[in-house]
C-alpha positions as CSV (number, residue, x, y, z in Angstrom):
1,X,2.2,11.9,-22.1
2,X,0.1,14.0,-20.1
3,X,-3.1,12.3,-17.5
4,X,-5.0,14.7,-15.5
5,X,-5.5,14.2,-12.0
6,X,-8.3,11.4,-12.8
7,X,-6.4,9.8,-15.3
8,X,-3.3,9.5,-13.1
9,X,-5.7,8.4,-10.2
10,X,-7.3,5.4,-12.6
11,X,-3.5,4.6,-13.6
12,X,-2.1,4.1,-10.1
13,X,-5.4,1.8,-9.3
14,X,-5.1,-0.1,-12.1
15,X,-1.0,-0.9,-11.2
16,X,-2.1,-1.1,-7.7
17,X,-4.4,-4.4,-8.9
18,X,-1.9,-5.8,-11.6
19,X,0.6,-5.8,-8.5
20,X,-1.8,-7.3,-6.3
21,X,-2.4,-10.0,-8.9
22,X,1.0,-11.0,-9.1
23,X,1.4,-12.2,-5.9
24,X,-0.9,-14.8,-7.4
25,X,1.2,-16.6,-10.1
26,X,2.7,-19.5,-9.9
27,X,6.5,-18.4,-9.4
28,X,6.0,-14.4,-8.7
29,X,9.8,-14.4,-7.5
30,X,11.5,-13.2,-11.0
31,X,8.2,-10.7,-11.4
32,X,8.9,-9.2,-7.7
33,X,12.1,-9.2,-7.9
34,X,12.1,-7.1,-11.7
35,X,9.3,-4.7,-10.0
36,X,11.5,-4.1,-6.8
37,X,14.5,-3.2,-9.0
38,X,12.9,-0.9,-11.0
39,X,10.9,0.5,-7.9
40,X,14.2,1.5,-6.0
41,X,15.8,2.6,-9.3
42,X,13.2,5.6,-9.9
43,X,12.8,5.9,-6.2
44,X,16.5,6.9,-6.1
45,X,16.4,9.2,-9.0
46,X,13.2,10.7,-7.2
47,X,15.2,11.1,-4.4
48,X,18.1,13.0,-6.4
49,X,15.6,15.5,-7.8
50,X,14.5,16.7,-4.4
51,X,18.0,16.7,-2.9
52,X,19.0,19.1,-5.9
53,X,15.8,21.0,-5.6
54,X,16.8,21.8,-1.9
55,X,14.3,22.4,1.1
56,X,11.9,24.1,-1.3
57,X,11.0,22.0,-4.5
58,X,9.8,18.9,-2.4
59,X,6.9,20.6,-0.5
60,X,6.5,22.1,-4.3
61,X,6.1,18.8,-5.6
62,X,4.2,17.8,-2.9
63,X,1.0,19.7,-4.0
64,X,0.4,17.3,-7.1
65,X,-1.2,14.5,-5.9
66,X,0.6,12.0,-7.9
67,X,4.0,13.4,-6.8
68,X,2.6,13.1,-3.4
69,X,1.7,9.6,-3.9
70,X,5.2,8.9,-5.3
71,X,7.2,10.7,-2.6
72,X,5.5,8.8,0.0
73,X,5.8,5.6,-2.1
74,X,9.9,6.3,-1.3
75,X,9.9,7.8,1.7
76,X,10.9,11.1,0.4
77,X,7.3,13.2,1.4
78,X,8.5,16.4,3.0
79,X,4.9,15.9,5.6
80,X,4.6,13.6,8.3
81,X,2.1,11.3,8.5
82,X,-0.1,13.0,11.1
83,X,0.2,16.4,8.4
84,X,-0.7,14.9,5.3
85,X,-3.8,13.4,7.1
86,X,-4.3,16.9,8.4
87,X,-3.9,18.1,5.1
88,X,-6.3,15.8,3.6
89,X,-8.8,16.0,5.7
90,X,-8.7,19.8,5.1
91,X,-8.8,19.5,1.1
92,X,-12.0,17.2,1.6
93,X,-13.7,19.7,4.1
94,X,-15.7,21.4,1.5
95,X,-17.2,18.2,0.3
96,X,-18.8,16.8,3.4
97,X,-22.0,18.3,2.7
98,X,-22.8,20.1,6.1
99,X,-20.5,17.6,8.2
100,X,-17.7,18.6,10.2
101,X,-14.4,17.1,11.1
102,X,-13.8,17.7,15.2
103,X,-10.8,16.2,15.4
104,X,-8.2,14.4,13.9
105,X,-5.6,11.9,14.9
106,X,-3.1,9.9,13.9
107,X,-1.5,7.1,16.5
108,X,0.4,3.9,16.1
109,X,-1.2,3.2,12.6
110,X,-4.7,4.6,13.0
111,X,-5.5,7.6,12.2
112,X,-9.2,8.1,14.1
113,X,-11.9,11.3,12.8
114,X,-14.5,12.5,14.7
115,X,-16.9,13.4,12.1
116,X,-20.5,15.3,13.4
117,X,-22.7,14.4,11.1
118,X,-24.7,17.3,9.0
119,X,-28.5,17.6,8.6
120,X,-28.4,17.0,5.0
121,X,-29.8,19.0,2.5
122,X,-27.5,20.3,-0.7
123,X,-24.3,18.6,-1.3
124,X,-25.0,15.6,0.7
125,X,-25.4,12.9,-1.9
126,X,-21.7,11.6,-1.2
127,X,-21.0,9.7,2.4
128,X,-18.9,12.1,4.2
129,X,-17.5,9.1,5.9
130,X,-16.2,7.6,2.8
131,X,-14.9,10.5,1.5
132,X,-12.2,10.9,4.3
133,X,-11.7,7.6,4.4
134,X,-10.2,7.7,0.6
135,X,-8.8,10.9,1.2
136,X,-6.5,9.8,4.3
137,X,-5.6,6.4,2.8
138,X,-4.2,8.4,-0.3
139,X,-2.6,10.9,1.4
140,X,-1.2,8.3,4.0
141,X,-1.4,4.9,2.5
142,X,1.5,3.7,5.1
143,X,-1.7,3.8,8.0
144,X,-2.9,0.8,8.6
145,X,-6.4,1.7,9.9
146,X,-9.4,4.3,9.7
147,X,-11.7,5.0,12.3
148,X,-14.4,7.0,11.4
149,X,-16.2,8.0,14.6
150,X,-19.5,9.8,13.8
151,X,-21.7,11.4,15.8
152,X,-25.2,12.8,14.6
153,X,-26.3,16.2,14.3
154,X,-27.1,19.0,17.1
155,X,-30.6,18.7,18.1
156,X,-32.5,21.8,16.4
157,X,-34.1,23.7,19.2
158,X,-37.2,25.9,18.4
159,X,-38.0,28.6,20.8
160,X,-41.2,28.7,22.5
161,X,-42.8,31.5,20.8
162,X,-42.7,30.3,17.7
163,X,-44.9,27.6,18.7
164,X,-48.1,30.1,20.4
165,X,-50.6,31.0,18.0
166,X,-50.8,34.7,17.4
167,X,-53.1,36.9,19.9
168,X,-52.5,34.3,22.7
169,X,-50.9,35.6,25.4
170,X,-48.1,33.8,27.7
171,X,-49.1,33.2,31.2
């Protein structure tokens, strides 16, 4: 079986949501505890394959998203938190739509954005400030918080003589 990077993204939602639901049955311990075994099982043979693959095939894996998601599901993501969020905010760059990132942070389980605001125009149909948003939570679900701090665009300035009408001189 093969899902492509949507697929795999609708997947891990939807297991997300059936996990969140079982917290809601009447006696969840037997479910939990089956989940949790099986959880650390593959999280061990996860952690086998990139201790055979050596210092190379886990920021290898890393690049797939899903793989990502897994590795830092175990622990096993060759990034620190502050880089992946890095990371992410730089694969989401080109789909802010004129906005720019200023800064980025990541401290005691908030990672905070200074995000200055475009003018608009093409590309801007999506809300830059949700689109980093998702992006950091995936890359670094473990952070507890997002601030999104946004400030608006530079004011446009027009200089002077494009305002005189022509043959009027300045005095």
């Amino acid at each position: 079986m093969s899902l492509t990077d949507r697929e795999a993204a609708e997947r891990v939602a939807r297991v997300d949501a059936l996990l969140d639901s079982v917290e809601s049955l009447p006696d969840p311990g037997f479910t939990v505890e089956v989940l949790q075994a099986l959880l650390d099982l593959y999280g061990e043979a996860l952690a086998r394959i990139v201790a055979i693959g050596g210092e190379t095939l886990g920021p290898a894996l890393a690049e797939d998203e899903l793989v990502a998601y897994l590795l830092v599901l175990h622990g096993l993501h060759p990034l620190d938190v502050s880089a992946r969020v890095e990371r992410a905010v730089s694969r989401v760059r080109p789909r802010l739509g004129g906005s720019a990132v200023e800064a980025v942070t990541v401290a005691d389980g908030v990672a905070r954005v200074r995000l200055q605001r475009g003018r608009g125009g093409c590309g801007a149909a999506t809300d830059p400030s949700a689109l980093l948003e998702e992006a950091i939570r995936n890359a670094a679900p473990e952070v507890d918080r997002v601030e999104i701090e946004e400030v608006g665009p530079p004011p446009v300035l027009i200089p002077i003589d494009t305002l005189r009408r022509p043959g009027t001189r300045a005095s």
